[in-house]
Residue, then its C-alpha position, 0 to 999 in steps of 0.5 A: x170088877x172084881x172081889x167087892x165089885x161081885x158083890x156090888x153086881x148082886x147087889x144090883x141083881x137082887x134090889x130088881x126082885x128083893x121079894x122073889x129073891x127072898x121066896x126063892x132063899x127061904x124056900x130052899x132053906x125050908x126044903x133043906x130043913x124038910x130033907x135034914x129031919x129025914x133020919x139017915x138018908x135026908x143029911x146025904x140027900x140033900x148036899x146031893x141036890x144042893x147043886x141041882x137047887x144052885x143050878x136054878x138060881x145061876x139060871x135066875x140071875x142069867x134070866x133076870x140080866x136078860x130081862x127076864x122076871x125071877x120067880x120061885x120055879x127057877x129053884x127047880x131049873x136045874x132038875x130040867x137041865x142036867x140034873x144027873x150032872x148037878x147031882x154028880x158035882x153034889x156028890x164030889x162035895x159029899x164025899x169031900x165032906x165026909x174025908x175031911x170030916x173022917x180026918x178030923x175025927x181021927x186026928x182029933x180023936x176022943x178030945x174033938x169029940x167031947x168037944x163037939x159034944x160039949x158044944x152041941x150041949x150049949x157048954x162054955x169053952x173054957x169046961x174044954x180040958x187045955x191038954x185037949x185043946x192043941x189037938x182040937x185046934x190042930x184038927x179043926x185047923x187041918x180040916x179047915x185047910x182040907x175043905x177049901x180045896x173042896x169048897x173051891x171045885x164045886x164054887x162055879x161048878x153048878x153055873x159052868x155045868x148048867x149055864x156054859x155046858x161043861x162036863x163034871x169033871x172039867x167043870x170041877x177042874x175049872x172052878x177050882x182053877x179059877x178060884x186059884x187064880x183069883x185068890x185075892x179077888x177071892x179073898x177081897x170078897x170073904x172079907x168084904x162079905x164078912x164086914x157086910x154082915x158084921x156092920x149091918x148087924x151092929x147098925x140095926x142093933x144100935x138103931x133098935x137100942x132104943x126102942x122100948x122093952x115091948x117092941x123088943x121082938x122087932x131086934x130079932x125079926x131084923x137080924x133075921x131079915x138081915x140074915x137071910x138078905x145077905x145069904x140071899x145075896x152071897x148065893x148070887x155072888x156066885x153068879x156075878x163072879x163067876x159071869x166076870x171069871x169065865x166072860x173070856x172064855x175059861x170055861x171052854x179050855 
């Protein structure tokens, strides 16, 4: 098993309890919406306890394998087992964010400004001068390429603090060797990820092409249902991969 086969767990995982699953993911994005409209301290403190929240559902998906029942007090788990940890690995993915996107904004400059501004107003690409586009574009492409070395050392981060007992420091080092080493797993699954939503979308969108013009909000509430299903399962893809990664002892080296 591995990149598709992750998946392919998940899915199993998530088709035992898709309700609990589904209270579990929608409570997480409510409490994160809750925290980002706190001005100034919410958009820091919420990255911070992202890990802690991810914690309690690596503990959902060992349980529910185990036998046990996934309910919505797994989101808290992680405040129960090494939440100084988890926060900690929180904090690295903050401050990793905030270099890269200070990068970007001085590689960037006034053009990648104005650009996000445009966006953020709903304006079109093409009002985006052409001079300024090779500089947006380098910056994007430099910050994206900044970020995954960040998004790789917290990936299995949470699970290996809270369900294997690793420092966050080790923890940190390990995730990311483990995401190296697995690069085309790695890569398997972003694109099987990728198609799963792409083709999911467009079969509803086609099944629902005939319905008359009054049941039109039914497109909306599907999509959305899709939506936070595969978000669902994608959060425990992190377990399934990191249950196969670490199952011969990585996590102890």
């Amino acid at each position: 098993m591995s990149g598709w086969g992750w998946i392919l767990h998940a899915l199993r995982l998530f088709r035992r309890s898709p309700l609990a699953w589904l209270v579990m993911n929608l409570t997480l994005v409510f409490l994160g919406s809750a925290l980002m409209l706190v001005p100034l301290v919410g958009p820091l403190v919420f990255p911070l306890l992202t890990p802690v929240f991810m914690a309690g559902m690596m503990q959902a998906c060992h349980d529910q394998e185990q036998g046990a029942e996934v309910n919505i007090w797994h989101l808290f788990r992680g405040f129960r087992s090494s939440p100084a940890q988890l926060v900690t690995v929180g904090g690295v993915y903050l401050v990793g964010q905030i270099v890269v996107a200070g990068i970007m904004t001085w590689l960037g400059g006034e053009e990648l400004r104005d650009a996000l501004s445009q966006a953020l107003q709903g304006s079109s690409p093409a009002q985006v001068a052409p001079a300024s586009s090779d500089r947006v574009f380098f910056a994007l492409l430099v910050g994206s390429a900044l970020f995954v070395p960040v998004a790789m050392a917290v990936w299995f981060a949470p699970a290996l603090v809270c369900l294997a007992g690793v420092p966050v420091l080790r923890a940190l080092r390990l995730s990311m060797q483990a995401c190296l080493r697995n690069l085309p797993a790695m890569l398997v699954y972003s694109v099987v990820l990728a198609l799963v939503i792409v083709v999911a979308l467009l079969a509803v969108r086609l099944a629902l092409s005939v319905l008359p013009a009054a049941l039109t909000f039914l497109k909306g509430f599907a999509a959305l249902t899709i939506l936070v299903s595969w978000v669902t399962v994608t959060l425990i893809t992190v377990y399934t991969s990191y249950r196969e990664l670490f199952a011969e002892g990585e996590s102890r080296a």
